[in-house]
C-alpha positions in Angstrom: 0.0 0.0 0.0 1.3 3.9 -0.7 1.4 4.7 3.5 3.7 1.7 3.7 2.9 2.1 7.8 5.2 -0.8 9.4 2.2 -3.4 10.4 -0.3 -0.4 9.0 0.0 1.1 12.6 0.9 4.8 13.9 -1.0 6.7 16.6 -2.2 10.2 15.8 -4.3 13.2 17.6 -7.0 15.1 15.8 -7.8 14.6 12.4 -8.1 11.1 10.8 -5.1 10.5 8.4 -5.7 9.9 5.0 -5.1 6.6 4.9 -7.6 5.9 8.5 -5.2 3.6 9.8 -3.5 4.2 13.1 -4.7 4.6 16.8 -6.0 7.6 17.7 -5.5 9.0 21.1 -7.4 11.2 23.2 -4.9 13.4 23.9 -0.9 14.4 23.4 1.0 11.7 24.8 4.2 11.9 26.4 7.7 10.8 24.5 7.1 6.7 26.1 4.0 6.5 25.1 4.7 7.9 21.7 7.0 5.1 21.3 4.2 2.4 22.0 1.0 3.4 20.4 3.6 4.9 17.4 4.4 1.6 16.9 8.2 2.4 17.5 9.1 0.0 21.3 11.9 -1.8 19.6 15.4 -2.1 18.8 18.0 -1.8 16.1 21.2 -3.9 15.8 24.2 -3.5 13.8 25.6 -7.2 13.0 28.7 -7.9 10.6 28.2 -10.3 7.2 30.1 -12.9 5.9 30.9 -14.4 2.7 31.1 -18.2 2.1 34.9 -18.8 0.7 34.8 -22.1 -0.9 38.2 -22.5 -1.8 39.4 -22.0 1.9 38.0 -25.1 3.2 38.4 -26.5 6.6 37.0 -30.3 7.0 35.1 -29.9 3.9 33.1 -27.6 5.2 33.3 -23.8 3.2 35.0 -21.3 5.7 32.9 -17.5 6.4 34.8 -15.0 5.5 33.9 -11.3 7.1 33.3 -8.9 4.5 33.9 -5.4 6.4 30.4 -4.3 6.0 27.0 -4.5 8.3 23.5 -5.1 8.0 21.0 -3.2 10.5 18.3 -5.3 11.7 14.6 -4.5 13.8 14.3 -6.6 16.5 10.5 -6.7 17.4 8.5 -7.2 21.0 8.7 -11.0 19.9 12.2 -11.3 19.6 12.0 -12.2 15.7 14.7 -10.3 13.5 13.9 -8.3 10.1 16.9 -6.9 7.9 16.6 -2.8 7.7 19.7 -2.0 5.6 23.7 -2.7 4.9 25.8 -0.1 6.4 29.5 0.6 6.6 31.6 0.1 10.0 31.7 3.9 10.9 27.6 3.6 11.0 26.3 4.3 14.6 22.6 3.0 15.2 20.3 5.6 17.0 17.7 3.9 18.8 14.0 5.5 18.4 13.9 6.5 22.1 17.4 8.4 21.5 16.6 10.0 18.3 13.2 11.7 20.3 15.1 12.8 22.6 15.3 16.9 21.4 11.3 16.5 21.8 12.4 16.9 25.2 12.9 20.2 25.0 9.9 21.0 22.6 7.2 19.7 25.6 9.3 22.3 27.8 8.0 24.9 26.0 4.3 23.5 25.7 4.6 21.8 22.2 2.4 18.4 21.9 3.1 15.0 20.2 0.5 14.6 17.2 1.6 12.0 15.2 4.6 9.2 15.0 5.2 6.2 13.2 7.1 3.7 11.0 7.5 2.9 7.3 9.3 0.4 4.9 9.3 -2.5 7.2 11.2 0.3 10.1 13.4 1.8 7.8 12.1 5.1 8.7 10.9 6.5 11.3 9.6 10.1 12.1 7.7 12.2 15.0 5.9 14.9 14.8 5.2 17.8 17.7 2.6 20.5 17.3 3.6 24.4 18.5 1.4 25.6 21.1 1.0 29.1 18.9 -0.4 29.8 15.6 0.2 32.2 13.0 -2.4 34.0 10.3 -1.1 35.0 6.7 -4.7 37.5 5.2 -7.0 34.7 6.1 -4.8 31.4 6.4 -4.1 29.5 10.0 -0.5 28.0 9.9 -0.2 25.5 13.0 3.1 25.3 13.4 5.2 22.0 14.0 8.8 20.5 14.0 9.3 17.3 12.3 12.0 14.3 12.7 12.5 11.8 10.4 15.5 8.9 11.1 16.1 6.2 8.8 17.6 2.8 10.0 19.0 1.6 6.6 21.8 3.9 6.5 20.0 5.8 3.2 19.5 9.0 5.2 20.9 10.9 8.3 18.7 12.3 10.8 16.7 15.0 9.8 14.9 17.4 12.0 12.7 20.5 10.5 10.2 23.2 11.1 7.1 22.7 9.4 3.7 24.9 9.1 0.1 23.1 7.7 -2.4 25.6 6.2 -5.5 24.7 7.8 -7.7 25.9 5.1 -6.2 22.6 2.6 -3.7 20.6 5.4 -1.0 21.0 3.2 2.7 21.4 4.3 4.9 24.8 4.4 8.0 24.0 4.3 10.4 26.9 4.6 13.4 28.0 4.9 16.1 30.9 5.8 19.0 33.0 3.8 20.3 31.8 0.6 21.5 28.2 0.9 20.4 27.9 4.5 16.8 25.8 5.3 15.9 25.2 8.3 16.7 21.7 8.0 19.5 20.2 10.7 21.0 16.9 9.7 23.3 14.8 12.1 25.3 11.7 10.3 25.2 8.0 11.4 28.9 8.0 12.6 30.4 8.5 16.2 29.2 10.6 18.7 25.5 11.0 17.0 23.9 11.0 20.2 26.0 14.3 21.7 25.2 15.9 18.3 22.2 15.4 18.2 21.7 16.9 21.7 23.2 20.3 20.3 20.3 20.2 17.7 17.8 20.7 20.9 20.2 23.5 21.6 19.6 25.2 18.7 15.7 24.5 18.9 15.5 26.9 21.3 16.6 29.4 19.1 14.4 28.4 16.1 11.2 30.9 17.4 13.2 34.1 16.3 13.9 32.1 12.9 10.1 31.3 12.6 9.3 34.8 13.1 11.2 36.1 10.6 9.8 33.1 8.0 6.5 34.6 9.0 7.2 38.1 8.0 8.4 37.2 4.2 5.1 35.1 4.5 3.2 38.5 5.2 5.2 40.0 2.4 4.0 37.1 -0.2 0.3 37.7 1.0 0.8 41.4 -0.1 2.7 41.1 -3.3 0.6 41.0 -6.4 1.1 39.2 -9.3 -0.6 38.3 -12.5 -0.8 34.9 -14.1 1.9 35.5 -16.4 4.0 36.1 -13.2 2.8 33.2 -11.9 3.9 31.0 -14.8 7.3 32.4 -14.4 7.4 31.4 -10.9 6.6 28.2 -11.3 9.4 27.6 -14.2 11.8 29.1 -11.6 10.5 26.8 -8.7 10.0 23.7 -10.7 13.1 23.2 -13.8 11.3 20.7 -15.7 8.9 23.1 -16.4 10.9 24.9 -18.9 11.1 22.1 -21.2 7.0 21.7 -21.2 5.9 21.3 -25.0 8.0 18.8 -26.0 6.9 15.3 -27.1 7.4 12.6 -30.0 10.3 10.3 -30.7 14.2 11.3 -31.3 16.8 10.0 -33.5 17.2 7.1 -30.8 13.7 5.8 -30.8 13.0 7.2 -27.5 9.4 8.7 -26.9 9.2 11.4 -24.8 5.7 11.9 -23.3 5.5 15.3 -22.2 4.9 15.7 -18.2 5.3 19.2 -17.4 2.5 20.4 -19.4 -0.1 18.8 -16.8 1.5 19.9 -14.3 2.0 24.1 -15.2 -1.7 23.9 -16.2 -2.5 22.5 -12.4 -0.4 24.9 -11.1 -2.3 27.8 -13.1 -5.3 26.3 -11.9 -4.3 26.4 -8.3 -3.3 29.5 -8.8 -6.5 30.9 -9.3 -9.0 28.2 -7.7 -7.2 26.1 -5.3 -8.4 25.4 -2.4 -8.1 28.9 0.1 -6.5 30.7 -2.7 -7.9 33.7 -5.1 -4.6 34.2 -7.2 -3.7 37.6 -7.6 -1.0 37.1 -5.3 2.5 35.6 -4.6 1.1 33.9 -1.6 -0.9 32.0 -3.9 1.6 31.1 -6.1 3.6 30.0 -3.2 0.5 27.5 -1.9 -0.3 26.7 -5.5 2.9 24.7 -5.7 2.4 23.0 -2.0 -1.0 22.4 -2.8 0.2 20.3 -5.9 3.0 18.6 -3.9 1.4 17.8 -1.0 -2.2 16.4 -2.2 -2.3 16.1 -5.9 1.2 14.5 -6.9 1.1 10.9 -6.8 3.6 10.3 -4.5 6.0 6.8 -5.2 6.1 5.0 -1.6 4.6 6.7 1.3 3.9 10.0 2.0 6.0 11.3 4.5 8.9 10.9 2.6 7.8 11.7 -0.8 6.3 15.0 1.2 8.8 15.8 3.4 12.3 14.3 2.3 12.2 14.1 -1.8 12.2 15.8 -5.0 8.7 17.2 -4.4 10.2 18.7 -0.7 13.3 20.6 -2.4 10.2 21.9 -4.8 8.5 23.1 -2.0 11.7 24.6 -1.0 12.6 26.1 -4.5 8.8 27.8 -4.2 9.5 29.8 -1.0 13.4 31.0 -1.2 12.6 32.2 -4.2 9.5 34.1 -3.2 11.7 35.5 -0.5 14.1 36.9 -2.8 11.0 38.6 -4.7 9.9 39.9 -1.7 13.5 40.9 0.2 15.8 41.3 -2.2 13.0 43.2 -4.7 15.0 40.5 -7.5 12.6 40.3 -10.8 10.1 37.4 -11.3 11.7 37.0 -14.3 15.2 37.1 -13.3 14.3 34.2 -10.7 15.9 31.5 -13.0 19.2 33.6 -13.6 19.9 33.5 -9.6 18.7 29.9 -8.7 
């Protein structure tokens, strides 16, 4: 299935999730119980693998030969073992209870648990904690959250993020801060990824004076007109593979190319003007016109946290507000967006 929930379980407050599958609780739980009713009470082990060396024989019998290398595995309530991932020798497992750990902080300061889970078998993991504040751009709520995401496969390091959802269509505002800097910390698999990730709840506290500012540009979006022919500038700017909409048919090779980006600029347009909260005329709209797309209408391949939150469709996301900052900041030209991408 596309949610790819680890035995189709997570727990969640509010809302009922798209897919209805999970255990809803009453209310915010603490960090333990997150861990049970999120599915997430287990543990990770590194182990070392071995090759069978046939020509080194000892009675016969082929002799196992270490390979250097490591496999992660989930060790469930049961005690029966499921392979995550092969990893190098340098990889450090972080347990689920260690990786929440910076939540810690987040309760402190009167955030709530909302949602956690597994997908991929345990591969991933992520939590999420809901801000005790809220924030209005013209006539849209933002509910404000931080997001965690680990991955037990060695594919990804930790990531931890700030997060808004526009109440009016629940989708995801991703955002971030200065020219290459998102507000996205990452700590690596490798020694000493506990203490690191410790200094990330350090610099949590600081994130409220970075959300503030995030806020503000927000503002300046909501009052920043633009036309659809603006608007279809953004988007190329945002999105690259818009710029090669239009083309279609067969080369010398015998490859078709079906033309994709089409659809999607004509959603975009549409969005623009008729998605759900939005009235177009604005770069705010053009802004949630892309997250609407990302976050409810794009098929997303395997589930939808990290197709969401963690892939192509997130840097998108990305792409659509640092650019609209430097509209908005910087007073650079719609149409000199693509010049300083």
């Amino acid at each position: 299935m596309a949610h790819a929930l680890l035995d189709d379980t997570m727990f969640y407050v509010g809302d009922t999730p798209w897919h209805t599958l999970g255990i809803r609780l009453p209310d915010p739980p603490t960090i333990g119980e997150a861990l049970v009713h999120g599915n997430l009470d287990w543990q990770v082990k590194k182990k070392p693998t071995f090759f069978e060396d046939e020509q080194r024989t000892f009675l016969k019998r082929s002799v196992s030969v270490p390979t250097g290398y490591f496999v992660t595995v989930r060790k469930d309530n049961e005690g029966k073992y499921y392979p995550l991932g092969h990893v190098s020798e340098r990889y450090e497992v972080l347990q689920n209870i260690d990786a929440f750990e910076p939540f810690k902080v987040l309760l402190d300061k009167g955030y709530t648990l909302e949602t956690a889970g597994a997908v991929d078998l345990g591969k991933r993991v992520w939590i999420l904690a809901r801000r005790p504040s809220q924030h209005k751009v013209g006539d849209d709520v933002l509910v404000q959250y931080a997001l965690l995401m680990n991955s037990h496969d060695g594919s990804t390091p930790v990531f931890l993020q700030p997060t808004d959802i526009r109440v009016v269509c629940q989708n995801t505002l991703n955002w971030a801060i200065g020219k290459n800097d998102p507000m996205r910390f990452t700590v690596k698999h490798t020694a000493g990824v506990k203490i690191r990730l410790q200094e990330v709840s350090d610099i949590l506290k600081q994130a409220d004076v970075n959300w503030s500012k995030a806020h503000e540009i927000m503002d300046m979006m909501h009052d920043f007109e633009l036309n659809e022919q603006q608007a279809e500038a953004y988007f190329e700017a945002t999105i690259d593979f818009l710029r090669h909409r239009g083309l279609s048919g067969t080369n010398e090779l015998n490859v078709r190319h079906v033309d994709k980006a089409t659809p999607v600029m004509e959603q975009l347009k549409h969005n623009f003007r008729f998605g759900r909260g939005n009235k177009g005329g604005t770069l705010w709209h053009a802004y949630n016109a892309v997250t609407e797309y990302y976050d409810h209408q794009n098929k997303p391949r395997g589930d939808w946290v990290k197709s969401t939150q963690f892939g192509a469709p997130a840097r998108y996301k990305l792409n659509a507000f640092k650019y609209a900052s430097r509209v908005v900041t910087k007073n650079v030209a719609i149409k000199d967006l693509k010049a300083v991408a």
